[in-house]
Gaussian input, Z-matrix of N, CA and C with variables (Angstrom, degrees):
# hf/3-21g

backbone

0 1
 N
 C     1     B1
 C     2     B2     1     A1
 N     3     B3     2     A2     1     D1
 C     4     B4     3     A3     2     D2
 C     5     B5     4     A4     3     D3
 N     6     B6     5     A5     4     D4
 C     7     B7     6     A6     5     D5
 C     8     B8     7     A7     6     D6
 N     9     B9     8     A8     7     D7
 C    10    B10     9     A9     8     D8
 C    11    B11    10    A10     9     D9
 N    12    B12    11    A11    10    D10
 C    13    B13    12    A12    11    D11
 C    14    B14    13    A13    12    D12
 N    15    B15    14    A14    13    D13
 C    16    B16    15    A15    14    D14
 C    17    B17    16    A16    15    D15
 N    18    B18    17    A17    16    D16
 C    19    B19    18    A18    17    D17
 C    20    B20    19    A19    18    D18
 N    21    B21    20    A20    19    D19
 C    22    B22    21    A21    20    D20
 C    23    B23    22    A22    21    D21
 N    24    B24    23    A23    22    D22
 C    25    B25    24    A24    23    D23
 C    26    B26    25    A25    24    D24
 N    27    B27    26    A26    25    D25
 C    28    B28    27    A27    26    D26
 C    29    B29    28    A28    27    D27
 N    30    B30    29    A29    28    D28
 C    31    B31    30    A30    29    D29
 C    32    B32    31    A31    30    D30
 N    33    B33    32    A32    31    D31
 C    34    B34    33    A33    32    D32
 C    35    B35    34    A34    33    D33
 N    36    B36    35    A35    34    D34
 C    37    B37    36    A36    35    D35
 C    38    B38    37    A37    36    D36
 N    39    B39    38    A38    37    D37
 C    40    B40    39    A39    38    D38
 C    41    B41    40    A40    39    D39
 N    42    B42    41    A41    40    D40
 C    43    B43    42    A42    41    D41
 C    44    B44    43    A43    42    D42
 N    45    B45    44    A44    43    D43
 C    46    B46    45    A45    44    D44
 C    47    B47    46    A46    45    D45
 N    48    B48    47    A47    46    D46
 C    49    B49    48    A48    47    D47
 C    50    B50    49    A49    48    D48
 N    51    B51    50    A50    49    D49
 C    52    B52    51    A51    50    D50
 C    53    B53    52    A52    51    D51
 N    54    B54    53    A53    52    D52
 C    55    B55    54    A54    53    D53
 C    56    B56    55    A55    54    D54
 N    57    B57    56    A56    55    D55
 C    58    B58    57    A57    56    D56
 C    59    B59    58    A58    57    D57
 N    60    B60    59    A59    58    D58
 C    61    B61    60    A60    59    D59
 C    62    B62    61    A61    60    D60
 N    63    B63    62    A62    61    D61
 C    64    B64    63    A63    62    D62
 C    65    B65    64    A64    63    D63
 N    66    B66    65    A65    64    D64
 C    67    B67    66    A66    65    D65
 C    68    B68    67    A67    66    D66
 N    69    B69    68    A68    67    D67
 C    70    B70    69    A69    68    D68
 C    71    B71    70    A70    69    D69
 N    72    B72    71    A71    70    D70
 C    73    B73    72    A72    71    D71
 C    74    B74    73    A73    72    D72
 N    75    B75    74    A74    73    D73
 C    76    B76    75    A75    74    D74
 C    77    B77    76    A76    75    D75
 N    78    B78    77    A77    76    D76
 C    79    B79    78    A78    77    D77
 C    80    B80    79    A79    78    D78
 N    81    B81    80    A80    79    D79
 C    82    B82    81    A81    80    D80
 C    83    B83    82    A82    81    D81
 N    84    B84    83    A83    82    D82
 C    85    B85    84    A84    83    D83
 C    86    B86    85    A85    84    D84
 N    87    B87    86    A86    85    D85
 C    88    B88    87    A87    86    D86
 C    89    B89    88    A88    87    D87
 N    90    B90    89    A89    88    D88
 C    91    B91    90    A90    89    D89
 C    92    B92    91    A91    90    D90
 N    93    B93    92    A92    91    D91
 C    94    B94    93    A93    92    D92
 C    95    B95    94    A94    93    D93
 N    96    B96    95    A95    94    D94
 C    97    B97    96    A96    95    D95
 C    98    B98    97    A97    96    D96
 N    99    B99    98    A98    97    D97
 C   100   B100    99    A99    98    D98
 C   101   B101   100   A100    99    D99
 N   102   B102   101   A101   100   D100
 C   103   B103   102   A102   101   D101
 C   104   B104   103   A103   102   D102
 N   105   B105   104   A104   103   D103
 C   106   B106   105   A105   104   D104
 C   107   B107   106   A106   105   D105
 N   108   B108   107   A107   106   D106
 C   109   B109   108   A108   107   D107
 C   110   B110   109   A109   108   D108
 N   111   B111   110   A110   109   D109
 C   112   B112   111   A111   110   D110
 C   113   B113   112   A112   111   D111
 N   114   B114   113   A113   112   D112
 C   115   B115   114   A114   113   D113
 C   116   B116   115   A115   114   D114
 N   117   B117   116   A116   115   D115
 C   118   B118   117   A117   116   D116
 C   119   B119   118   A118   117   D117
 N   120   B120   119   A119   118   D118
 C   121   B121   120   A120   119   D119
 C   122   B122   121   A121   120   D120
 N   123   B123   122   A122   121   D121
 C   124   B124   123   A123   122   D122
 C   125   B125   124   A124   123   D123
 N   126   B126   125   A125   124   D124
 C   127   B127   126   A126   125   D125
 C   128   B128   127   A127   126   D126
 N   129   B129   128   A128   127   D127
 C   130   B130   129   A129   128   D128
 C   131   B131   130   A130   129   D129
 N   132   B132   131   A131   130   D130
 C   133   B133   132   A132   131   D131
 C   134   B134   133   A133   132   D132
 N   135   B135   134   A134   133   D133
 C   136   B136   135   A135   134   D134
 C   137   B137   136   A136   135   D135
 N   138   B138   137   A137   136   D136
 C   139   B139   138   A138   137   D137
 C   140   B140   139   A139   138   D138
 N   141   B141   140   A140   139   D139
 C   142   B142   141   A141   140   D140
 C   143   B143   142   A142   141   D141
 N   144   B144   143   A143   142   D142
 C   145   B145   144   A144   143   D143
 C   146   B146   145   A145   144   D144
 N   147   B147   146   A146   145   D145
 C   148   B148   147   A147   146   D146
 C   149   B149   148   A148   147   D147
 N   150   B150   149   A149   148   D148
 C   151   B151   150   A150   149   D149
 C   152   B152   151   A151   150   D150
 N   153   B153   152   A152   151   D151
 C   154   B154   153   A153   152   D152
 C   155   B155   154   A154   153   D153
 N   156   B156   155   A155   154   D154
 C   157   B157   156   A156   155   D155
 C   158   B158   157   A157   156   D156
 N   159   B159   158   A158   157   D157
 C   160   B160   159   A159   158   D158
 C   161   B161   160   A160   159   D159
 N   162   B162   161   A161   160   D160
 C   163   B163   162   A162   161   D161
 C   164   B164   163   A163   162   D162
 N   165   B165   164   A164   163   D163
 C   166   B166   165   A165   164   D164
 C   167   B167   166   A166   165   D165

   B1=1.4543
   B2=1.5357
   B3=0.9961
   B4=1.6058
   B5=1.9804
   B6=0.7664
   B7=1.5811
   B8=1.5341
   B9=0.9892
   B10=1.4920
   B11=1.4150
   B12=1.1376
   B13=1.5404
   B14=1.5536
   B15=1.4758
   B16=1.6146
   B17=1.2939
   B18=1.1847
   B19=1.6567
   B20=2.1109
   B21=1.1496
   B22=1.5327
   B23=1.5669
   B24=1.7420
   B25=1.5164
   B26=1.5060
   B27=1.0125
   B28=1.5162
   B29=1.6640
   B30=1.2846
   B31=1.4347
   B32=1.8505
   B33=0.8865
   B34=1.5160
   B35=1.3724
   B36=2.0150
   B37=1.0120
   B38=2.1525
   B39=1.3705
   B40=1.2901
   B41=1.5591
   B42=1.8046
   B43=1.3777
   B44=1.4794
   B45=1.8042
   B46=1.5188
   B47=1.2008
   B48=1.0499
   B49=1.7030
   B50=1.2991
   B51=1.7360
   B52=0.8847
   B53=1.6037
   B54=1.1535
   B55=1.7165
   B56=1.7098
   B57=1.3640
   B58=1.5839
   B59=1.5429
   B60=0.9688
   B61=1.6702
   B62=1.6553
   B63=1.5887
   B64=1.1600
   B65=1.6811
   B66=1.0509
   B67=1.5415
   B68=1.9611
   B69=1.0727
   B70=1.7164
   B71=1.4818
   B72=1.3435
   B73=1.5058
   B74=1.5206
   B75=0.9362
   B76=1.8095
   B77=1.6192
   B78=1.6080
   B79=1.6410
   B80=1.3039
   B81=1.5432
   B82=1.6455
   B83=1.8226
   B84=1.3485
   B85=2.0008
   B86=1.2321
   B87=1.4876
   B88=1.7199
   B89=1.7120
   B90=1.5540
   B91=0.9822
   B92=1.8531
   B93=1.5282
   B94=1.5345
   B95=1.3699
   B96=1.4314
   B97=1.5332
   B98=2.0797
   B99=1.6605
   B100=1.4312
   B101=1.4128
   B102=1.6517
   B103=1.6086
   B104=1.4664
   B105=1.3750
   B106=1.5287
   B107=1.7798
   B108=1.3330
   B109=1.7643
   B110=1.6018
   B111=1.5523
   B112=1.0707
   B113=2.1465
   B114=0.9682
   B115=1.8268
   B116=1.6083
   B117=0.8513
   B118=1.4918
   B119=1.4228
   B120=1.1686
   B121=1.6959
   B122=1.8083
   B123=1.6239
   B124=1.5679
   B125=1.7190
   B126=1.2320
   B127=0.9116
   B128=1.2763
   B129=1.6458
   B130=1.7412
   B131=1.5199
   B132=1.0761
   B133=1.9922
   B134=1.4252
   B135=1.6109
   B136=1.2433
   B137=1.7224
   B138=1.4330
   B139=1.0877
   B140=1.5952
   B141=0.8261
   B142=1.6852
   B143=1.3858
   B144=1.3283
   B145=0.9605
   B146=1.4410
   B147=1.6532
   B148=1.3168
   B149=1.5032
   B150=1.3351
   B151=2.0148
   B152=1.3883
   B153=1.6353
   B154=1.2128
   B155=1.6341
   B156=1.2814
   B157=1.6746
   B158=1.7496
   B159=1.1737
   B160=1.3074
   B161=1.7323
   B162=1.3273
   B163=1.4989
   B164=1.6004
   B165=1.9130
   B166=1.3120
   B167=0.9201
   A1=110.64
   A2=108.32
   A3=111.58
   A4=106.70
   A5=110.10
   A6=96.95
   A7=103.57
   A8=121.79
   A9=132.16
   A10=116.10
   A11=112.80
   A12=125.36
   A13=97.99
   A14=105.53
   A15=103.22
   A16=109.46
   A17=116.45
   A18=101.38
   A19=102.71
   A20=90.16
   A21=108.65
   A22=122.39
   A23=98.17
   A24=94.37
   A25=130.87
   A26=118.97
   A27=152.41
   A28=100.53
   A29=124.70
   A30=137.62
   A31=107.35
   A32=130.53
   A33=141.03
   A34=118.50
   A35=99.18
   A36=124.02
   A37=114.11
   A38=99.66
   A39=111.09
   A40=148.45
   A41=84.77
   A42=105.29
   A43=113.82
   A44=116.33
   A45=140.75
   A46=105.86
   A47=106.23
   A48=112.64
   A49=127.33
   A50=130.04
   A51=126.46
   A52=138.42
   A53=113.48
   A54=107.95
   A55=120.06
   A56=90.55
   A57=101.44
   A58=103.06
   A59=145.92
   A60=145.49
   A61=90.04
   A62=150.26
   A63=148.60
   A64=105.92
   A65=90.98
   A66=84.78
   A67=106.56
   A68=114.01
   A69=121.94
   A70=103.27
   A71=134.49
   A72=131.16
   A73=119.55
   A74=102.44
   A75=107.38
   A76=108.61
   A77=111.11
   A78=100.67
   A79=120.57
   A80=100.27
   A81=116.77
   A82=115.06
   A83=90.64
   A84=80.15
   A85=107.76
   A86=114.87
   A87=149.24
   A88=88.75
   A89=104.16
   A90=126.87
   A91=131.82
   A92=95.59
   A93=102.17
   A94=113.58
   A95=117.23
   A96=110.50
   A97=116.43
   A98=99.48
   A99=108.75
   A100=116.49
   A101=123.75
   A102=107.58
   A103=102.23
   A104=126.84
   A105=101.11
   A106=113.86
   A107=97.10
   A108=109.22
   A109=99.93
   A110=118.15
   A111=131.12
   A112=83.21
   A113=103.04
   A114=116.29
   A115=83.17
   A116=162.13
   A117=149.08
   A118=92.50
   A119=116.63
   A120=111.65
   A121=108.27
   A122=123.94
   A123=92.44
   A124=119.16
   A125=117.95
   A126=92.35
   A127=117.62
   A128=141.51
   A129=128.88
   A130=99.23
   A131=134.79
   A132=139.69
   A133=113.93
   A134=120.46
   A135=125.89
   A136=95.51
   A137=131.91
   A138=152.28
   A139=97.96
   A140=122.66
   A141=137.55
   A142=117.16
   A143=127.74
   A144=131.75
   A145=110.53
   A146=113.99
   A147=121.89
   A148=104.85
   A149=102.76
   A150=94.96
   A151=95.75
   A152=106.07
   A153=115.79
   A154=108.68
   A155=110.69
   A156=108.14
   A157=117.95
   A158=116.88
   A159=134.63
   A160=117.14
   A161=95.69
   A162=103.29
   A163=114.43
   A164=127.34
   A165=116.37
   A166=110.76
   D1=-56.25
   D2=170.25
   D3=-57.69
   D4=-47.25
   D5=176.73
   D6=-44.55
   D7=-71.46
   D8=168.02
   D9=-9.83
   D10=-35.07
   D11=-148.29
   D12=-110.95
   D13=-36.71
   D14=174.57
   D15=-91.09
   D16=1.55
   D17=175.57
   D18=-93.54
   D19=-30.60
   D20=-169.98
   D21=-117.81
   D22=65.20
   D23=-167.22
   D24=-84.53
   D25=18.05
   D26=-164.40
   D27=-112.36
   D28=-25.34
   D29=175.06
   D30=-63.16
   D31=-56.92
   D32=163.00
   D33=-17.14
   D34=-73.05
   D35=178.71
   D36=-49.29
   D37=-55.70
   D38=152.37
   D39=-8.00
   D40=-72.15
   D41=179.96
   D42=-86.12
   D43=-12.85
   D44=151.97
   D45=-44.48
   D46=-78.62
   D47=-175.43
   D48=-49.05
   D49=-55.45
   D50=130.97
   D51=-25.48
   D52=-37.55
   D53=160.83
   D54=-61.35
   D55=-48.41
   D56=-175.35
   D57=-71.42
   D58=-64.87
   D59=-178.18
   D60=-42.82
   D61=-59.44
   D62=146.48
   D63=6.97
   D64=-67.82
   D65=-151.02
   D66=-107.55
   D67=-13.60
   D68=135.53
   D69=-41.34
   D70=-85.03
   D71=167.56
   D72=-18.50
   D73=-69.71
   D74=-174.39
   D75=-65.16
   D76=-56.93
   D77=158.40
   D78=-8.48
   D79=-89.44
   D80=178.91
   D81=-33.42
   D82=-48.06
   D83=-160.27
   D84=-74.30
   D85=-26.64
   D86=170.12
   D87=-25.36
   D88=-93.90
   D89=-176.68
   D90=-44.51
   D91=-45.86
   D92=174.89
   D93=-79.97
   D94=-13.06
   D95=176.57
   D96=-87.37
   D97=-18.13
   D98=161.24
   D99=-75.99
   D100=-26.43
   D101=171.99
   D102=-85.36
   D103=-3.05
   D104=178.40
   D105=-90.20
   D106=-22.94
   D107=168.33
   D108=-43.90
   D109=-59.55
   D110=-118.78
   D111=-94.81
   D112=-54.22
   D113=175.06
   D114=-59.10
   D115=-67.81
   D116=-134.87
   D117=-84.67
   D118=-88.11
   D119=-176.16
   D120=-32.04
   D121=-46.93
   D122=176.57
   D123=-84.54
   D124=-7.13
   D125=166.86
   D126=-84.13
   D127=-18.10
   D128=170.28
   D129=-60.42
   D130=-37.88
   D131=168.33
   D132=-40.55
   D133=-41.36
   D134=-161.82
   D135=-101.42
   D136=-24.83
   D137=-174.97
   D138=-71.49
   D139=-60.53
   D140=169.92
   D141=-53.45
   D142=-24.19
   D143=-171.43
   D144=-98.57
   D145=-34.18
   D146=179.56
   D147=-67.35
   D148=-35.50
   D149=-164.45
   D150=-131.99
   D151=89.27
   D152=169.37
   D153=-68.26
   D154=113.48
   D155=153.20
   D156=-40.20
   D157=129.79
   D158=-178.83
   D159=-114.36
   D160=78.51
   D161=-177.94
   D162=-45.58
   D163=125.39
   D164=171.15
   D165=-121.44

């Protein structure tokens, strides 16, 4: 593995970068897929509130 590495030392840097863009990606979807939970549940809350069912 290290042979690898001394023939190709620019490979490191690489597989760096690629890690980090990795997990920049997942961050993001991480995160934007918890504010859409979070906007969906209040808005069915605020939805409920506008049109109260009126038991007759």
């Amino acid at each position: 593995m290290s042979d690898l590495f001394d023939e190709y030392p620019m490979l490191i840097f690489a597989l760096e970068s690629l890690l980090a863009l990795f997990l920049l990606v997942f961050i993001v979807v991480w995160t934007s897929s918890g504010k859409k939970k979070i906007t969906r549940a209040h808005s069915t809350e605020q939805h409920k509130q506008q049109n109260p069912q009126n038991p007759q």
